[in-house]
Backbone as XML, in Angstrom:
<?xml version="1.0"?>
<chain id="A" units="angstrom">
  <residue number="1" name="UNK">
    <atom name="N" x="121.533" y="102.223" z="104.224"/>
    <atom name="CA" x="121.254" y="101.431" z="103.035"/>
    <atom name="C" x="119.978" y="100.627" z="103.242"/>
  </residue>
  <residue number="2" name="UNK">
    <atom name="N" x="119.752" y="100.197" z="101.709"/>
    <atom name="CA" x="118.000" y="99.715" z="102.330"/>
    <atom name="C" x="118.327" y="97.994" z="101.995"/>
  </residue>
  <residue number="3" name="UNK">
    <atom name="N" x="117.892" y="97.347" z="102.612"/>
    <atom name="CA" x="118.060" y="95.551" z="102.295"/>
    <atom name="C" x="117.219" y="95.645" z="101.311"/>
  </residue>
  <residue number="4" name="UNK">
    <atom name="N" x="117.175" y="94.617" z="100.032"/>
    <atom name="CA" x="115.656" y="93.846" z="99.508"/>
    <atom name="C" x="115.586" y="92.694" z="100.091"/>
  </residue>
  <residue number="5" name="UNK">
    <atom name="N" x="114.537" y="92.250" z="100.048"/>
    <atom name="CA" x="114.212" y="90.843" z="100.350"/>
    <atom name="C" x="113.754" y="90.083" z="98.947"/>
  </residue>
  <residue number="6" name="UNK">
    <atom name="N" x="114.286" y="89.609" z="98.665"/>
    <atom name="CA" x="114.051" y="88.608" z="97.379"/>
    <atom name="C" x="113.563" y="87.540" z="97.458"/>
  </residue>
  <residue number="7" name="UNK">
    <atom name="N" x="112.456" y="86.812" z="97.023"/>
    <atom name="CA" x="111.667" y="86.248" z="96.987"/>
    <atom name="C" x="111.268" y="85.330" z="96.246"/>
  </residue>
  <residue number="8" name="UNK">
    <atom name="N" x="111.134" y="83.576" z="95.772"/>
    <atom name="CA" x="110.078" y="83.115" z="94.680"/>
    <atom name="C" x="109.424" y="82.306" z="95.485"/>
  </residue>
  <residue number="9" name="UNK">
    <atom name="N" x="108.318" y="81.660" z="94.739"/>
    <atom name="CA" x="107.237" y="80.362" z="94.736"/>
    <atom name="C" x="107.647" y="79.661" z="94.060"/>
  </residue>
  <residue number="10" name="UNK">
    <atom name="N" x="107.713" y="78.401" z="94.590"/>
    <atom name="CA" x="107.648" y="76.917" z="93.639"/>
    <atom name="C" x="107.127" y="76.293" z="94.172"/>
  </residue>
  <residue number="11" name="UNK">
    <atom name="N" x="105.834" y="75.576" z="93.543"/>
    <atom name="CA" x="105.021" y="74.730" z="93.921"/>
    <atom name="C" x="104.059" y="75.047" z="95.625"/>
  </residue>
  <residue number="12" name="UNK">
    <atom name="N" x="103.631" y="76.373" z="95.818"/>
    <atom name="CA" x="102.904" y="76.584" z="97.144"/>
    <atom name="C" x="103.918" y="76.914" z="98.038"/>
  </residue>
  <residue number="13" name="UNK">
    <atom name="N" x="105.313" y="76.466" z="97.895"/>
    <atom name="CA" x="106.174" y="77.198" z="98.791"/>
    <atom name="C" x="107.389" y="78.332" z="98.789"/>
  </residue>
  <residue number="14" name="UNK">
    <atom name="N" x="107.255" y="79.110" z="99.730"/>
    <atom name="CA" x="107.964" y="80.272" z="99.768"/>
    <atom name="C" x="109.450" y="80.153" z="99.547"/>
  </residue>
  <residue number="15" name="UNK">
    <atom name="N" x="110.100" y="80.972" z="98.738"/>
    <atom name="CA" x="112.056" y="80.647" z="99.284"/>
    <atom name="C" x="112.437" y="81.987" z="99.490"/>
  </residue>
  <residue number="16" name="UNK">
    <atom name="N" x="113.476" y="82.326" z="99.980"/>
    <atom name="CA" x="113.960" y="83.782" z="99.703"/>
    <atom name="C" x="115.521" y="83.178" z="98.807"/>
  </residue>
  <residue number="17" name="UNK">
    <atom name="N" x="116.243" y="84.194" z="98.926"/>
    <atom name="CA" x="117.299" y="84.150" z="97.192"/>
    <atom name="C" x="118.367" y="83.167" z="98.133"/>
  </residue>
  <residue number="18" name="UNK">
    <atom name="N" x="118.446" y="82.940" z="99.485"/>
    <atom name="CA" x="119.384" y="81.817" z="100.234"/>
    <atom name="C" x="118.931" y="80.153" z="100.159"/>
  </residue>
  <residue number="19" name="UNK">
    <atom name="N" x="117.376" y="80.765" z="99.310"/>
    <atom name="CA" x="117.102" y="78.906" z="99.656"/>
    <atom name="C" x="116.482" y="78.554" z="100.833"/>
  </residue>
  <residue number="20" name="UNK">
    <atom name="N" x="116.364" y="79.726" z="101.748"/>
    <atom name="CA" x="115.335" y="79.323" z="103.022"/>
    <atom name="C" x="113.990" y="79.659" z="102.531"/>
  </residue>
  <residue number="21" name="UNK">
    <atom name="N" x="113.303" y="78.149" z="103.295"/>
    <atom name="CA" x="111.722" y="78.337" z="103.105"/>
    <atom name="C" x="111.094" y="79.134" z="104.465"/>
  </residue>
  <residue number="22" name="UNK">
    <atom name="N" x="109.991" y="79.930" z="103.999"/>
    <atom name="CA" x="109.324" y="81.015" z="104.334"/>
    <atom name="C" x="107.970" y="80.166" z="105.339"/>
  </residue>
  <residue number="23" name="UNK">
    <atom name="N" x="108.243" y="80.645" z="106.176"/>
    <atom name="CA" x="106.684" y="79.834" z="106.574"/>
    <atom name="C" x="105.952" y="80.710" z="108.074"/>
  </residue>
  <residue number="24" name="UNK">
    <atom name="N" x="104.901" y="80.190" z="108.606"/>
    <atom name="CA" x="104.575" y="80.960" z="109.644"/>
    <atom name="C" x="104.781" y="80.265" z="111.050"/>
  </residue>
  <residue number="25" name="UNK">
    <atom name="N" x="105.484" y="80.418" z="111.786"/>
    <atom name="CA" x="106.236" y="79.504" z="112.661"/>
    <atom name="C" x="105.363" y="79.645" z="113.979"/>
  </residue>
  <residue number="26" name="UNK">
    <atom name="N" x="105.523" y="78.474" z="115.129"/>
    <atom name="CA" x="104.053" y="78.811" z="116.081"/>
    <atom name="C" x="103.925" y="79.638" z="116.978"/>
  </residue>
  <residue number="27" name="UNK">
    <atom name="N" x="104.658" y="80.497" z="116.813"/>
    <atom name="CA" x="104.262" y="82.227" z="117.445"/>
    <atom name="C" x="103.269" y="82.792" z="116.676"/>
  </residue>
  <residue number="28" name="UNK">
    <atom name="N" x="102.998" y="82.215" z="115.404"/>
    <atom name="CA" x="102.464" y="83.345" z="113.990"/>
    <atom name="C" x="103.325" y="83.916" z="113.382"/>
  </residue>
  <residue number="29" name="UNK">
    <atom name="N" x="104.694" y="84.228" z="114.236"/>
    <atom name="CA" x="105.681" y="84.951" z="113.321"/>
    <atom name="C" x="106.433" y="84.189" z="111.687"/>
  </residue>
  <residue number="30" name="UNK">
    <atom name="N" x="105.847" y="85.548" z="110.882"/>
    <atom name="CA" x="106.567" y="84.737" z="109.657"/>
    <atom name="C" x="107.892" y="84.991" z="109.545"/>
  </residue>
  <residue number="31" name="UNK">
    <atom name="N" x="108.864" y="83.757" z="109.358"/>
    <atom name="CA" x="110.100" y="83.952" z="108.605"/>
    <atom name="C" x="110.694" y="82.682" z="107.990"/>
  </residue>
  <residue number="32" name="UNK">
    <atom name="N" x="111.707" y="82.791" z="107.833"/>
    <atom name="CA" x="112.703" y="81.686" z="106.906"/>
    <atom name="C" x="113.622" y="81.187" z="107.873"/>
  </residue>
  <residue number="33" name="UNK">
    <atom name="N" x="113.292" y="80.061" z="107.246"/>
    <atom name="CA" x="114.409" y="78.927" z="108.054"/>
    <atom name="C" x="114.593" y="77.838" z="107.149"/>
  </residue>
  <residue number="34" name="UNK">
    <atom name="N" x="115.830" y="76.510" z="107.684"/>
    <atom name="CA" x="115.805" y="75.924" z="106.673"/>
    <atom name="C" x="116.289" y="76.093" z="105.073"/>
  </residue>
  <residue number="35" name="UNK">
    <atom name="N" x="115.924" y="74.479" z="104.359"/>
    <atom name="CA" x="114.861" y="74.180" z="104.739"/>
    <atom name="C" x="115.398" y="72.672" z="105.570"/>
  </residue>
  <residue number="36" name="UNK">
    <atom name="N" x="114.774" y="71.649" z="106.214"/>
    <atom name="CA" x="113.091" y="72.075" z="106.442"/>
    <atom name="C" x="112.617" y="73.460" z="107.506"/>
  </residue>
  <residue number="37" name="UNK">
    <atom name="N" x="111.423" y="73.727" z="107.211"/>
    <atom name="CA" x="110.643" y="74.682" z="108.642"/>
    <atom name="C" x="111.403" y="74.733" z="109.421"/>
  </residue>
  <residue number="38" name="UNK">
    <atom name="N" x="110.906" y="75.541" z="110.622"/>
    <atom name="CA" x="111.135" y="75.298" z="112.134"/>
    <atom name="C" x="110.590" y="74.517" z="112.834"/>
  </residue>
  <residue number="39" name="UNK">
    <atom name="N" x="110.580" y="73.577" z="113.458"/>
    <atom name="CA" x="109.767" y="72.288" z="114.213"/>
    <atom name="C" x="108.204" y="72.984" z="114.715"/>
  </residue>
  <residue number="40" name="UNK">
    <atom name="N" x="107.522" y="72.488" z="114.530"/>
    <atom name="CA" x="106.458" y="73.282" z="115.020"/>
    <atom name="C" x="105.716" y="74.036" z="114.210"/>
  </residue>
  <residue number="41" name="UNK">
    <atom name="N" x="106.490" y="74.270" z="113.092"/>
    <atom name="CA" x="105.760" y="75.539" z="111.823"/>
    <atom name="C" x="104.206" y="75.456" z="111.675"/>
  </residue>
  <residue number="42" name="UNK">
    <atom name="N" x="103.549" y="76.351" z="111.983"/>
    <atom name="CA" x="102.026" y="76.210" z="111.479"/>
    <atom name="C" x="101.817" y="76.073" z="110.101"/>
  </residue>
  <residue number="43" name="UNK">
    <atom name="N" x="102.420" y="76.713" z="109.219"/>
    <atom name="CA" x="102.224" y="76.938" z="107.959"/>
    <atom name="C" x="103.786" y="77.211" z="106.977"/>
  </residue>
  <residue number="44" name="UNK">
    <atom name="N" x="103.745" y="75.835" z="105.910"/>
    <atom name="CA" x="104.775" y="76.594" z="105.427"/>
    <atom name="C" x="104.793" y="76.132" z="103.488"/>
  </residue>
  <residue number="45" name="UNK">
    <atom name="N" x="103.329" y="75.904" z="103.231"/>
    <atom name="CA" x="103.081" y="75.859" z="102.015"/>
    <atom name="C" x="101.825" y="76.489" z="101.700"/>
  </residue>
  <residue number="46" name="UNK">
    <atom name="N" x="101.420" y="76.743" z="100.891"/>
    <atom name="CA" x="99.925" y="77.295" z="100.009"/>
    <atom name="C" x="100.469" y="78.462" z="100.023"/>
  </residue>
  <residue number="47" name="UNK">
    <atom name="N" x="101.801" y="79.460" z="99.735"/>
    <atom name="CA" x="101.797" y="80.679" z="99.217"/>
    <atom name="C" x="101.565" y="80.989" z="97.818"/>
  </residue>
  <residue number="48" name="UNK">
    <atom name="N" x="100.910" y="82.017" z="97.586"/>
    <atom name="CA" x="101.267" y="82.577" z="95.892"/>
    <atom name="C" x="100.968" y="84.172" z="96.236"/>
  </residue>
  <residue number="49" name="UNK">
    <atom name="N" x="100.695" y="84.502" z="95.059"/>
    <atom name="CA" x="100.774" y="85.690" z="94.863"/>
    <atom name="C" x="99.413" y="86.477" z="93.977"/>
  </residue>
  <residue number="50" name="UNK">
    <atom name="N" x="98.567" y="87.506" z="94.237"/>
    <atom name="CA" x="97.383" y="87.404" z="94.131"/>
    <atom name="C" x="97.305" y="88.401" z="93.051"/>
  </residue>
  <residue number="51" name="UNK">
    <atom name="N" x="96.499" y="88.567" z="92.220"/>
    <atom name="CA" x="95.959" y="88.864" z="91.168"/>
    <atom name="C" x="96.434" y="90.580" z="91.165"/>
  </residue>
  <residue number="52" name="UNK">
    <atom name="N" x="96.486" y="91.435" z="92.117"/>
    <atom name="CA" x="96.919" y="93.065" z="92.454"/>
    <atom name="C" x="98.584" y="92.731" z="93.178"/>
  </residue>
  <residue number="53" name="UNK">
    <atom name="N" x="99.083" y="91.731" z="93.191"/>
    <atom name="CA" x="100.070" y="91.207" z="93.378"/>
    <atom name="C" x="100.634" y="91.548" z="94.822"/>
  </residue>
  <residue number="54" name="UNK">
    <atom name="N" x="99.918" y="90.953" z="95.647"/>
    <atom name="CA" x="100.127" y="90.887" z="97.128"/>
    <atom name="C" x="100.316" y="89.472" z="97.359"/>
  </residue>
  <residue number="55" name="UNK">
    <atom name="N" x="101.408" y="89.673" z="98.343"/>
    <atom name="CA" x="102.086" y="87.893" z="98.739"/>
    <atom name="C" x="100.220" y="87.464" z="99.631"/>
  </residue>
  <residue number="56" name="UNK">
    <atom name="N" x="100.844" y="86.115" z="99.327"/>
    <atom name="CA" x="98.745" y="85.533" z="100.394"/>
    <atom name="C" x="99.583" y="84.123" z="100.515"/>
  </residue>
  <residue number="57" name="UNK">
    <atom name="N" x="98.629" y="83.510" z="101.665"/>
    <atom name="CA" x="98.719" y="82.352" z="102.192"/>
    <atom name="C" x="97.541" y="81.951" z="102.265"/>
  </residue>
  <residue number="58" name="UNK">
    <atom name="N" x="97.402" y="81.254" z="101.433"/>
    <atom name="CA" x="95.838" y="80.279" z="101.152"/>
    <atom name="C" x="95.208" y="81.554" z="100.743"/>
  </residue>
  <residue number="59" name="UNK">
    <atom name="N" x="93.939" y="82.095" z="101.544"/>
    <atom name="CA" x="93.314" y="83.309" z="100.938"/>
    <atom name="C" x="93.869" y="84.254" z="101.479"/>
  </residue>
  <residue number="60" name="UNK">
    <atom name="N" x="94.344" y="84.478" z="102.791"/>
    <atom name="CA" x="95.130" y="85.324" z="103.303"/>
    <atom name="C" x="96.059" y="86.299" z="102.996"/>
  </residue>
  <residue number="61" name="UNK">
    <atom name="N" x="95.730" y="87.270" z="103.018"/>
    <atom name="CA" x="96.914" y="88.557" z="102.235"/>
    <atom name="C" x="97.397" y="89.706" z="103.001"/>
  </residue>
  <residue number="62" name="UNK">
    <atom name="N" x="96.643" y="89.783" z="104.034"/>
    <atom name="CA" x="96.422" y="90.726" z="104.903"/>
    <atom name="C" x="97.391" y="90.094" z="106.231"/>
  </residue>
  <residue number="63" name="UNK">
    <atom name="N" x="98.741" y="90.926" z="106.516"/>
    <atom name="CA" x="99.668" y="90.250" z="107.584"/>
    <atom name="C" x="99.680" y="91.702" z="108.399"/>
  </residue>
  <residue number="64" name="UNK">
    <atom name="N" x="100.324" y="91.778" z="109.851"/>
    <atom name="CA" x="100.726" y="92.391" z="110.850"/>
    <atom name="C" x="102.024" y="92.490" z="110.715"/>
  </residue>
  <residue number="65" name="UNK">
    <atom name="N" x="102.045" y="93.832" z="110.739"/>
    <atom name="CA" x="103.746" y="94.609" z="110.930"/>
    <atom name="C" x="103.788" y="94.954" z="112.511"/>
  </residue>
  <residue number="66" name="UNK">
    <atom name="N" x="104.596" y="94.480" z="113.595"/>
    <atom name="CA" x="104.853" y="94.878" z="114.834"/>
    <atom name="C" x="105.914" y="95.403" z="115.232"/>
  </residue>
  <residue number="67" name="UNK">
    <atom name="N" x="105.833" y="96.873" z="115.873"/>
    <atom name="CA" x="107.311" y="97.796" z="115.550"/>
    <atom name="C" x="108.520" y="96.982" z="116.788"/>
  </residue>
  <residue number="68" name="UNK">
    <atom name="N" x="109.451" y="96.550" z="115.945"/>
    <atom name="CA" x="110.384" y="96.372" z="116.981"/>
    <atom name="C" x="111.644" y="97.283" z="117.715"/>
  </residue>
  <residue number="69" name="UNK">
    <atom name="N" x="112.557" y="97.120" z="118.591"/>
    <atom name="CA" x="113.761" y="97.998" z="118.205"/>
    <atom name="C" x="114.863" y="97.366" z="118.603"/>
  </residue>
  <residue number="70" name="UNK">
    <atom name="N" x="115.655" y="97.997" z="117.780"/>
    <atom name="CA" x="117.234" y="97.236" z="117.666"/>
    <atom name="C" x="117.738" y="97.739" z="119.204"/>
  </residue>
  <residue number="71" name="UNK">
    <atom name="N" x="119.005" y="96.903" z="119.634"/>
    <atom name="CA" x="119.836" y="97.256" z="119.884"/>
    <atom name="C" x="120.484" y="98.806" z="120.093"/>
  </residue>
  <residue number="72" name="UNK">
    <atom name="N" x="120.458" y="99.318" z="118.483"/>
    <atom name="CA" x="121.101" y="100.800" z="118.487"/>
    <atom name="C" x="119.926" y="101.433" z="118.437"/>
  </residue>
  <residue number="73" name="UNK">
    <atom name="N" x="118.850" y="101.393" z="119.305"/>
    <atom name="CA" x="117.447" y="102.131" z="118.341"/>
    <atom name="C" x="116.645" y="102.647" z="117.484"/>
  </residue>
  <residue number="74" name="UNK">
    <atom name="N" x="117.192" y="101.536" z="116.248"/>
    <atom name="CA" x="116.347" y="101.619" z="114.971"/>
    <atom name="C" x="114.938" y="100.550" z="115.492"/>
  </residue>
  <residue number="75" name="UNK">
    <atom name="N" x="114.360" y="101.287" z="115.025"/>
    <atom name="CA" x="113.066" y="100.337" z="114.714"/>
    <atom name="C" x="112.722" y="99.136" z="113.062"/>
  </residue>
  <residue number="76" name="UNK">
    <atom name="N" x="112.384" y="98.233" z="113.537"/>
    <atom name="CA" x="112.131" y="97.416" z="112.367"/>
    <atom name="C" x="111.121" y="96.785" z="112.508"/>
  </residue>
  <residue number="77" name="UNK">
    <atom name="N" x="110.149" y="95.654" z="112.058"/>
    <atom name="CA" x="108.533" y="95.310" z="112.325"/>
    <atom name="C" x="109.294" y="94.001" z="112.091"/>
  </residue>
  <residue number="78" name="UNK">
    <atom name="N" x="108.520" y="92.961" z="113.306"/>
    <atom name="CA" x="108.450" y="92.041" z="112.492"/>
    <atom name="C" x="106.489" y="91.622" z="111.756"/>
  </residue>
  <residue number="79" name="UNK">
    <atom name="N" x="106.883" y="90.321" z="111.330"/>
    <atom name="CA" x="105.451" y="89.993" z="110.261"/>
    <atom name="C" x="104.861" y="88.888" z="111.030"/>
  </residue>
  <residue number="80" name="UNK">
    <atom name="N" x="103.573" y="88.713" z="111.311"/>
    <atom name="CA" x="102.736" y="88.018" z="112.239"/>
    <atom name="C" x="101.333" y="87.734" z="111.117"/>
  </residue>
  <residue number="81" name="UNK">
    <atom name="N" x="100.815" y="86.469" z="111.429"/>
    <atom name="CA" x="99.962" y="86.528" z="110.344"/>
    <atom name="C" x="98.509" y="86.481" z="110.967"/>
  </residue>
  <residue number="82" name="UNK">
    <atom name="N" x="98.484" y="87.183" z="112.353"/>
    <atom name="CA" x="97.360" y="87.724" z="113.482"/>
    <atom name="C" x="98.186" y="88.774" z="113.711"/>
  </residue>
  <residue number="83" name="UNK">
    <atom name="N" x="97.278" y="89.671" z="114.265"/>
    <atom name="CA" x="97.220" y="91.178" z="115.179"/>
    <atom name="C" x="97.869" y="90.692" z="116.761"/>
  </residue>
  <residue number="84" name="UNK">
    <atom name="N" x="99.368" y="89.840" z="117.227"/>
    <atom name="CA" x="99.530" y="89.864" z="118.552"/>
    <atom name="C" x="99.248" y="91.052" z="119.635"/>
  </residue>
  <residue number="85" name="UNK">
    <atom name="N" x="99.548" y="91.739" z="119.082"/>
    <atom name="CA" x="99.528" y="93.046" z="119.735"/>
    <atom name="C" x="98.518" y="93.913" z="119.555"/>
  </residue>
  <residue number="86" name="UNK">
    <atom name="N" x="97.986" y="94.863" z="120.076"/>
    <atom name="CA" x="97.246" y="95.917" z="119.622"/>
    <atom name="C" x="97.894" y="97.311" z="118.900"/>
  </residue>
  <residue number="87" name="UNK">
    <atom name="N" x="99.208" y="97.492" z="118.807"/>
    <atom name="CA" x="100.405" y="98.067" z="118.013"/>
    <atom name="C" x="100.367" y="97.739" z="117.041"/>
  </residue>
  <residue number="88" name="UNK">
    <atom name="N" x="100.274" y="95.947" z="116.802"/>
    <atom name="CA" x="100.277" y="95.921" z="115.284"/>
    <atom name="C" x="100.088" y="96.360" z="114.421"/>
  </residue>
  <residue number="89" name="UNK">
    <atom name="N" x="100.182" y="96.930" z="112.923"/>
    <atom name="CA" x="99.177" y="97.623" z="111.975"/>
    <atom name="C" x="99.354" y="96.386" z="110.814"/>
  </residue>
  <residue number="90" name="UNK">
    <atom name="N" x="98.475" y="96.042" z="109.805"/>
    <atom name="CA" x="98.158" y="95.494" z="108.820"/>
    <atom name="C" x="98.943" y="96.393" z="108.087"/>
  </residue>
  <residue number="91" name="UNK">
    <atom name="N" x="99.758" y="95.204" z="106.877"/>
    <atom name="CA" x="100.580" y="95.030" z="106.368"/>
    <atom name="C" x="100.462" y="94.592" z="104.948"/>
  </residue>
  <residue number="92" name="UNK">
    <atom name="N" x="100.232" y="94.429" z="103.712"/>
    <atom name="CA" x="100.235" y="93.734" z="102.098"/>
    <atom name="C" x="101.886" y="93.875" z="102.183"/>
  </residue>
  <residue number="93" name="UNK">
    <atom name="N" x="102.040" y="92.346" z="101.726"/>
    <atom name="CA" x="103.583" y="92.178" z="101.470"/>
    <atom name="C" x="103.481" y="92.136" z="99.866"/>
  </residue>
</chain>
């Protein structure tokens, strides 16, 4: 089965459909927590959504998918808002 991830903006900040705010936490890794952030959050306001309708952070639109793997060996990416890796590939959310 496939998850969605559901998503709004209010006022520069991210939520998903639980009410956690979205932010880029100080690994770079983006996710949801909260709210508030995660202690430390680099970033967890100025999102919207851009004109060809790609998620962006400030001007930023362009994120890193990094392949992970489960447990049972599925693979899944997480979202980085730098290239940690050289694996990484660029990402439009």
């Amino acid at each position: 089965t496939e998850d969605i991830l559901v998503m709004n903006i209010s006022g520069g900040l991210l939520y998903d459909s639980f009410g956690s705010l979205g932010a880029i936490v100080s690994n770079h890794q983006f996710q949801f927590d909260g709210p508030p952030p995660q202690a430390g959050a680099l970033y967890a306001a100025g999102w919207s959504v851009t004109d060809d309708e790609y998620l962006a952070l400030g001007s930023q639109e362009e994120f890193y998918g990094c392949p992970q793997e489960d447990s049972d060996g599925t693979t899944y990416y997480k979202i980085y808002d730098s290239q940690i890796q050289s694996y990484c590939i660029p990402v439009y959310l």
